[in-house]
C-alpha positions in Angstrom: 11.6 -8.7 7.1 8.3 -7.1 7.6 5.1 -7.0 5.4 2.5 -4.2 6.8 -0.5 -4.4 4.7 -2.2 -6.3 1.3 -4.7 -4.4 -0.5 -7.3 -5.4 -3.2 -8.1 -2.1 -4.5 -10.3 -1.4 -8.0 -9.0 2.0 -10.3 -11.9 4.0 -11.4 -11.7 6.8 -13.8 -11.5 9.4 -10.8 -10.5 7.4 -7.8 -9.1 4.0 -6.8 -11.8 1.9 -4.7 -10.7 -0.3 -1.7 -12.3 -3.3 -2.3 -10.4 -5.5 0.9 -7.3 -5.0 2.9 -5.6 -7.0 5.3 -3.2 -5.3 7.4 -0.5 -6.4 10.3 0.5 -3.6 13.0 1.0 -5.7 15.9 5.1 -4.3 16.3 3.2 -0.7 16.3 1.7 0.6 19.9 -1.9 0.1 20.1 -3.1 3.5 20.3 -1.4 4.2 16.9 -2.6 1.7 14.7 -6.1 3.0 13.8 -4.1 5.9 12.7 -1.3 4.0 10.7 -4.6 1.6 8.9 -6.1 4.4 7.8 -2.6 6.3 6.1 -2.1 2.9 4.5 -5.0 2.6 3.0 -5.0 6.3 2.0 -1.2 5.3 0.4 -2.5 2.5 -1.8 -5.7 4.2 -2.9 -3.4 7.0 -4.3 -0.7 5.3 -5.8 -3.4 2.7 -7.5 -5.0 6.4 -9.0 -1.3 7.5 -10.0 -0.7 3.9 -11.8 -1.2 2.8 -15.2 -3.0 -0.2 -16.3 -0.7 -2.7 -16.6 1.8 -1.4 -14.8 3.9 -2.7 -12.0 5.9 -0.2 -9.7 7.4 -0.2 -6.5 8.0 3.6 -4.0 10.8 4.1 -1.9 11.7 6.2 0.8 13.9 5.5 3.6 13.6 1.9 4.6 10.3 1.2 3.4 8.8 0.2 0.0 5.3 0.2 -1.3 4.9 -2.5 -4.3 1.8 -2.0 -6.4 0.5 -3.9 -10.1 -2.4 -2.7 -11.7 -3.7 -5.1 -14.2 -5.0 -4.2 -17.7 -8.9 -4.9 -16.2 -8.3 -2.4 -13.5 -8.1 -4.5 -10.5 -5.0 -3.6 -8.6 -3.4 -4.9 -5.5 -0.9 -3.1 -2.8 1.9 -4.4 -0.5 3.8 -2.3 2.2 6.8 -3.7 2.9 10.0 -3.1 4.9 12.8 -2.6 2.4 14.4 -6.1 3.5 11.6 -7.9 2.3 12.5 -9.2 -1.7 10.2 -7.0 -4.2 10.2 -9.9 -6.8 8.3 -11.9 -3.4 6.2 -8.7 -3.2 5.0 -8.6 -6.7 4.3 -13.0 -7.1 2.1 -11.9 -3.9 0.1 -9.7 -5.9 -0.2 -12.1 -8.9 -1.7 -14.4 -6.9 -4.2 -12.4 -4.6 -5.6 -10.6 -7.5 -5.8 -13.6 -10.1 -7.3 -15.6 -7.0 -9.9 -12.6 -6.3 -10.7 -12.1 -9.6 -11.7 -15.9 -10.0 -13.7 -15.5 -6.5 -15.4 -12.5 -7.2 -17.6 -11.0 -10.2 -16.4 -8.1 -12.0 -19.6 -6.5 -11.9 -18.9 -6.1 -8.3 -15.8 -4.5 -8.4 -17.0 -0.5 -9.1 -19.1 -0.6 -6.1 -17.3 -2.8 -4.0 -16.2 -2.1 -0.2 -14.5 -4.4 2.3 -17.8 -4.7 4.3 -19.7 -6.1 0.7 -16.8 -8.3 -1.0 -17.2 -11.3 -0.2 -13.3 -12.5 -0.2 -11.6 -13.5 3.0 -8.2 -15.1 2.0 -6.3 -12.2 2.3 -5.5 -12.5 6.1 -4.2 -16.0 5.5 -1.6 -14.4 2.6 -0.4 -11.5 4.4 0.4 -13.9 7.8 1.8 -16.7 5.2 4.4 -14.4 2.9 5.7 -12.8 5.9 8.1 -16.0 5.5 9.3 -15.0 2.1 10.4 -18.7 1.5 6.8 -19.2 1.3 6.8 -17.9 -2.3 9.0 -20.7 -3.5 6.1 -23.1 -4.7 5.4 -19.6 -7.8 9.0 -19.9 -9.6 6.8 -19.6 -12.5 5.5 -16.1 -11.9 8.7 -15.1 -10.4 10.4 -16.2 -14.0 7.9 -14.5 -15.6 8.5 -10.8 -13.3 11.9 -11.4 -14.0 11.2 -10.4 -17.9 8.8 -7.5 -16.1 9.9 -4.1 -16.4 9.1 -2.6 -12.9 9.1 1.0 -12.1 10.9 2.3 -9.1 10.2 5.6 -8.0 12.2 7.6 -5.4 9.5 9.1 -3.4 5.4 9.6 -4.0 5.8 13.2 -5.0 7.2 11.3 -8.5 3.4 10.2 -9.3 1.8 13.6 -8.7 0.3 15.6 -10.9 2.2 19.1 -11.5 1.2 21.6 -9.0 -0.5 18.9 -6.6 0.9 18.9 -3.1 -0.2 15.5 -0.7 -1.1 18.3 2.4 -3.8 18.9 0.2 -4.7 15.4 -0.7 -4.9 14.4 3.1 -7.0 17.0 4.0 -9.7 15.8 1.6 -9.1 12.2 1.6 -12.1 10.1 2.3 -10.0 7.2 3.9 -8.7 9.2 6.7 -10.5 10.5 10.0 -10.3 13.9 11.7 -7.9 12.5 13.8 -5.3 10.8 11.1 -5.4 14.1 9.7 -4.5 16.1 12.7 -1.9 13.0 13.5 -0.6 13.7 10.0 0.2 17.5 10.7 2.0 16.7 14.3 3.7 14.5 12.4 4.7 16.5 10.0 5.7 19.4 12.0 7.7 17.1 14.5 9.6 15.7 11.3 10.5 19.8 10.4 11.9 20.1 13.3 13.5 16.8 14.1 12.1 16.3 17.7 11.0 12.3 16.8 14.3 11.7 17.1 13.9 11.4 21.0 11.3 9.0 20.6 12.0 5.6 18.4 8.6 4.6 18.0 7.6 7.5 16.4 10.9 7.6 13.8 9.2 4.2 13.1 5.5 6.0 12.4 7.3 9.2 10.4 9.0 6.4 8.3 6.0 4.2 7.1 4.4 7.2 6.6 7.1 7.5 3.7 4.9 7.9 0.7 3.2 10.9 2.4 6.9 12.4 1.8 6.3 14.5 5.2 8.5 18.1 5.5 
């Protein structure tokens, strides 16, 4: 059981705004990393657009799920997660990262916020903590409570576009990913047409977290 990456994230009326991240690559090879980071946090900007206040929902594709809850005051938090790892673990995470931020840090700041300006650091301790699961057994109150919480599972990302929107298009203008996790994207991509990563099991491992990009 694997956990990937926590995000604090804040949804605007156009665009969700990172507001801190912690992330955990260290099973990926180093020179891929910078490029995973940057799909991850391009992932949980977009499904924290896609997502209704209030709303709790987990994606699926393949073996990986992406758990996201955005509360009623638009503060939202993302986990990516191997599909091993429990969702009802996943979404007590969440609960208490963003009820813990949102003591810790002022709503005024949350618009305009970036990792480099929030001044939050506890989010490095969680993601290293809850990748023991166990470790959410001290919250059987929340978990009682997201037991009686209708949670959304969709299939694959496409399910929370917009009709007519393709995610080609949203990479290529995202402002979260580089020149080069764009052109990674598209090799990517084109390898997964044709099938060729299955020489290489690393990479099946980088086409599949990059599940929610839904590649073709």
């Amino acid at each position: 059981m694997k956990l990937y990456s926590l995000s604090v994230l804040y949804k605007g009326s156009t665009k969700a705004n990172l507001l801190k991240a912690a992330y955990d690559l260290s099973s990926f090879s180093f020179f891929q990393r910078s490029s995973l980071q940057e799909f991850m946090t391009f992932t949980s900007a977009l499904i924290v657009e896609r997502s209704a206040l209030g709303s709790r929902a987990s994606v699926k594709e393949q073996e990986y799920l992406c758990h996201v809850y955005v509360r009623n005051d638009n503060l939202g938090g993302v986990v990516i997660a191997d599909s091993e790892y429990p969702s009802r673990v996943c979404f007590t995470l969440l609960d208490k990262v963003l009820d813990e931020f949102s003591r810790q840090v002022n709503s005024v700041d949350w618009p305009s916020g970036s990792p480099a300006t929030i001044q939050y650091t506890a989010l490095d301790s969680h993601l290293a903590k809850y990748q023991n699961p166990r470790e959410a057994d001290a919250m059987t109150k929340v978990q009682a409570e997201l037991d009686e919480t209708k949670i959304i599972l969709h299939n694959t990302m496409e399910s929370l576009l917009e009709r007519g929107e393709k995610l080609d298009d949203l990479v290529q203008k995202s402002e979260h990913l580089g020149n080069q996790s764009k052109a990674f994207y598209k090799t990517v991509s084109t390898l997964h047409a044709y099938g060729t990563q299955q020489q290489n099991m690393q990479f099946i491992m980088i086409s599949l977290l990059l599940y929610i990009l839904k590649l073709h």
